[in-house]
N, C-alpha and C positions, 0 to 999 in steps of 0.2 A: 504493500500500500504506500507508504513511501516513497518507494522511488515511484510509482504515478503521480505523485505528488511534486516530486522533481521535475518530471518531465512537464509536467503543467505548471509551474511557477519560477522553473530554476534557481529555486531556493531550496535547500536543506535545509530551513527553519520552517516551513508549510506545513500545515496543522488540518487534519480532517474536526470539523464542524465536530461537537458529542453529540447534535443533534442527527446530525447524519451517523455515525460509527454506532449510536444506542439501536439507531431503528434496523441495525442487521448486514452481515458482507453483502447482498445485492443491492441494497439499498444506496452502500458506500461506493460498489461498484457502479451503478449507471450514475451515480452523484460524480465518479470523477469523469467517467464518460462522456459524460456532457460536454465538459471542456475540452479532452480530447480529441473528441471524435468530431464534433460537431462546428467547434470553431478554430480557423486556419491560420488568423492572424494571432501571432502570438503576445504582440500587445493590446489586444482586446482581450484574450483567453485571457491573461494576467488579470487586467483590470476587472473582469468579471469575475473573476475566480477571486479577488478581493472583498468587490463588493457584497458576494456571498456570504462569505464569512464573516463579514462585516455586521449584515442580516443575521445569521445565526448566532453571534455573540450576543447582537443585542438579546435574541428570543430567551438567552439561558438566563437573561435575569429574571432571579427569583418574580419581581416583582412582577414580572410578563404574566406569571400564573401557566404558562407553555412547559407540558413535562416531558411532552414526546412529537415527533413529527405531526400527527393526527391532529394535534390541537392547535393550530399554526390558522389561524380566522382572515377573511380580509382587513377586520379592524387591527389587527396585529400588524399585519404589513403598512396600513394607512398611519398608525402611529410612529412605525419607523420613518417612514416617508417626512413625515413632519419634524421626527429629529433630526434628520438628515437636513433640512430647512436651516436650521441653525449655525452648520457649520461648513455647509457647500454653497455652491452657486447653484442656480436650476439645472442648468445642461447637464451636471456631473449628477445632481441627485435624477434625476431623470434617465443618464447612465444605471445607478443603483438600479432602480426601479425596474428597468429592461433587463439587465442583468436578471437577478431576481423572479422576473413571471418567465423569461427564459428556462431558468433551472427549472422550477417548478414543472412548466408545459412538459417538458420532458422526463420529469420522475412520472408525471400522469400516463404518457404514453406508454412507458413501460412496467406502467400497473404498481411500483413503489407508495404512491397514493391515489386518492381518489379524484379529487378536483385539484385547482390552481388556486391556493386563497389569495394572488395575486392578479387575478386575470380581471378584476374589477374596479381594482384600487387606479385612482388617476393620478397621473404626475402633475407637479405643477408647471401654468402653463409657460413657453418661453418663444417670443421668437426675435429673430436676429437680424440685424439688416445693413448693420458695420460689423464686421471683423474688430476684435481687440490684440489683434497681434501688432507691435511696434512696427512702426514702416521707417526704415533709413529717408534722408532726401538723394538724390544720385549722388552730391557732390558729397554726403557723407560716407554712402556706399563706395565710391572711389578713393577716399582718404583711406576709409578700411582694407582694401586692395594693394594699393601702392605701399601702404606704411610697412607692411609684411615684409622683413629681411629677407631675402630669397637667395642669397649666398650661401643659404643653408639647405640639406635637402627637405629639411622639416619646414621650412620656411615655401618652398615651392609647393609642397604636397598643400599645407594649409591654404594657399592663397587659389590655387587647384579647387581644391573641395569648395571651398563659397564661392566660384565664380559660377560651377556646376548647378549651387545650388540659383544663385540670382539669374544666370542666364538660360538655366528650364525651366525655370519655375519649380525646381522637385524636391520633392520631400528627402528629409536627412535619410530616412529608412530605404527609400528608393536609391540612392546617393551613396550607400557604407555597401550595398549590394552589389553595387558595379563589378565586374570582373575587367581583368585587360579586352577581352574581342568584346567588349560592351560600346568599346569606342573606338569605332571603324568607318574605315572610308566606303561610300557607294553612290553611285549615278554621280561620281565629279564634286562630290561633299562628303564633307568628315559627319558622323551621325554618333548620337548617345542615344543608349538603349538601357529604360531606366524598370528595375524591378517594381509596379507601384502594386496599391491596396489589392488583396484577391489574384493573386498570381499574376497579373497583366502587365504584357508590355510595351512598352512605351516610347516609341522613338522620335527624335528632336535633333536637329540639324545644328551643329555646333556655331555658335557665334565665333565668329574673328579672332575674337581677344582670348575666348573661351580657347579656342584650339591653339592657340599661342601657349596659354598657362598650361594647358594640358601636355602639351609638347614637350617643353622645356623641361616641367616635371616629371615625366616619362624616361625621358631621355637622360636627367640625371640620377633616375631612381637604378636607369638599368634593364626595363622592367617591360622596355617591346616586345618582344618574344613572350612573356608569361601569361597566353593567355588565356587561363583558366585560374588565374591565381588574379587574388583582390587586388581590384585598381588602387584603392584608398587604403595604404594598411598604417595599422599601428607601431609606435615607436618604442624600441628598448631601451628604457629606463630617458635616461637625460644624454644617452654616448651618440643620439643623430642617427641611429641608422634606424631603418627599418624594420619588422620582423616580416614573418609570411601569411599573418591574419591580418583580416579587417578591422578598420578599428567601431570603435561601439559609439551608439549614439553620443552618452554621456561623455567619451574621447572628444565629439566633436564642440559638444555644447561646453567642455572645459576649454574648448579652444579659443572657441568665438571670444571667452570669458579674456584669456589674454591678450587675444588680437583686438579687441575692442575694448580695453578699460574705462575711458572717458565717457563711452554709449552706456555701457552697461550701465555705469553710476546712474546715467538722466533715465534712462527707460531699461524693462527688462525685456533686453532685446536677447534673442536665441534661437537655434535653427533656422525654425522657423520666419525667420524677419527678413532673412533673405530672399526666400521664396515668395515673400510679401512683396520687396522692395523691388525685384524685379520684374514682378506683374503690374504695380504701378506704375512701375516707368515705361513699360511699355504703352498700355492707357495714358500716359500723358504724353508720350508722342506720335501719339494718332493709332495707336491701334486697336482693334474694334476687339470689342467685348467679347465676341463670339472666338474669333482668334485665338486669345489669351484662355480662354477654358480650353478649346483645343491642347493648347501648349502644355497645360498643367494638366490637363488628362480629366479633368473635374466632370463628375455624370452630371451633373446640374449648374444652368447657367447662374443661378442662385449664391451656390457655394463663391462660381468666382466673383459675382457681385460685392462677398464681403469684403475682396480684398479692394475694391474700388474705392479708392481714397482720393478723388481727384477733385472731389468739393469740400475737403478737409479745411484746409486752407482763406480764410478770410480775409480779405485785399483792406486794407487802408479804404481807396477810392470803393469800397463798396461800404465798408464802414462810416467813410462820410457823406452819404448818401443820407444818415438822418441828421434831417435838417430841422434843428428845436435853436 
């Protein structure tokens, strides 16, 4: 039991639910099944597989009056919902939430219980229509580029990875995936083939500058011929070189942390800002909305609406417009 439990959270401190382990092994078995079997992404599987536990800790308080699976009500789950209120934002407790009537649907299915006490409880409601992810301005995003020592090969590789990220728009996770033939030449242009959300892939035609940094950092890594082996890999210890793994999210978002000191302080900028900052810039030099969701792979024109930040910005000469 155990190491399923490794395998779904990559922690050796991962804990089966006592409300799950009292109600019986099949019970504990489709409870981890869930997460394995059912969902691919593995930082959703995490985050679900939190949120669960999250839910069954609370259930074991005493004061819940909950002594075994069976007695688990929709008012139970609606009061969690409501503590959750206190200490999340809606999006995340609405994560919980889904989470949660997820597991459930699926111990029902496979007969572990009888109904879903979560299939009627509502989240609260949310919707969104700016993005809150920090957006660079270009000439800041440029200052972050240039400012990178690249005398170093740690220094190319870095400045490498955030150009990938600003000039496809892609996600850090799409981004650490890359292999060497992920970035290859076809029909007369250099092309990135990015791993995104749900196994899909995603190809994007390298910018200029893009395929400059790429090059240079390629070339001083050593590393044209490797390719089957990670484009983006992580460093040994503080000695410069490279190892033969990729490096990890958190690799990247410590990066950003030293490459951008002064940003970080004003805004909590990370990964993701990049991926912002160059979908606006693109919208603010004339390119059309529809485009830019292309670029990013986004299923819905929606999503890339949030990173539309191009009425951010209030003018002087619009501000003196009131005339008192």
């Amino acid at each position: 039991m155990t190491k399923a439990l490794v395998v779904i959270t990559s922690s050796s401190a991962a804990v089966l639910p006592a409300l799950i382990a009292d109600a019986g092994d099949q019970t504990a078995k489709h409870f981890l099944e869930f997460f394995a079997a059912t969902i691919r992404n593995k930082n959703t599987r995490e985050a679900y597989y939190r949120a669960c536990c999250r839910f069954f800790a609370w259930c074991e308080d005493p004061r819940t009056g909950i002594a075994s699976l069976a007695d688990i009500e929709p008012i139970h789950v609606a009061a969690h919902v409501e503590a959750l209120m206190k200490d999340y934002e809606k999006p995340t407790v609405k994560q919980h939430l889904a989470a949660i009537r997820m597991c459930f649907d699926y111990l029902v299915t496979k007969g572990a219980i009888a109904t879903n006490p979560a299939h009627a409880v509502r989240g609260p409601k949310h919707s969104v229509k700016r993005g809150k992810t920090p957006v660079l301005s270009s000439g800041d995003a440029r200052d972050v580029l240039d400012s990178i020592d690249t005398s170093t090969l740690i220094g190319l590789r870095d400045r490498a990875l955030i150009a990938v990220m600003t000039y496809t728009f892609a996600r850090v996770s799409a981004v650490i995936k890359m292999k060497g033939e992920d970035y290859f030449h076809s029909d007369d242009q250099w092309r990135l083939r990015l791993h995104e959300k749900g196994g899909k892939l995603h190809e994007v035609p390298a910018h200029l500058k893009l395929k400059q940094y790429l090059d240079e950092y390629i070339a001083a890594a050593g590393i044209a011929r490797d390719k089957k082996s990670p484009l983006f890999r992580s460093a040994r210890g503080k000695t410069g070189e490279l190892t033969s793994k990729a490096m990890a999210r958190q690799d990247v978002f410590r990066m950003i942390g030293r490459r951008a000191p002064e940003l970080r302080k004003r805004s909590k900028i990370g990964c993701h800002t990049f991926r912002a900052t160059g979908l606006t810039a693109f919208l603010n030099n004339g390119g059309r909305l529809e485009d830019a969701q292309a670029i990013a792979a986004h299923e819905s024109l929606r999503t890339t609406q949030l990173y539309d930040r191009r009425d951010d910005e209030i003018t002087l000469a619009q501000v003196s417009k009131i005339k008192i």
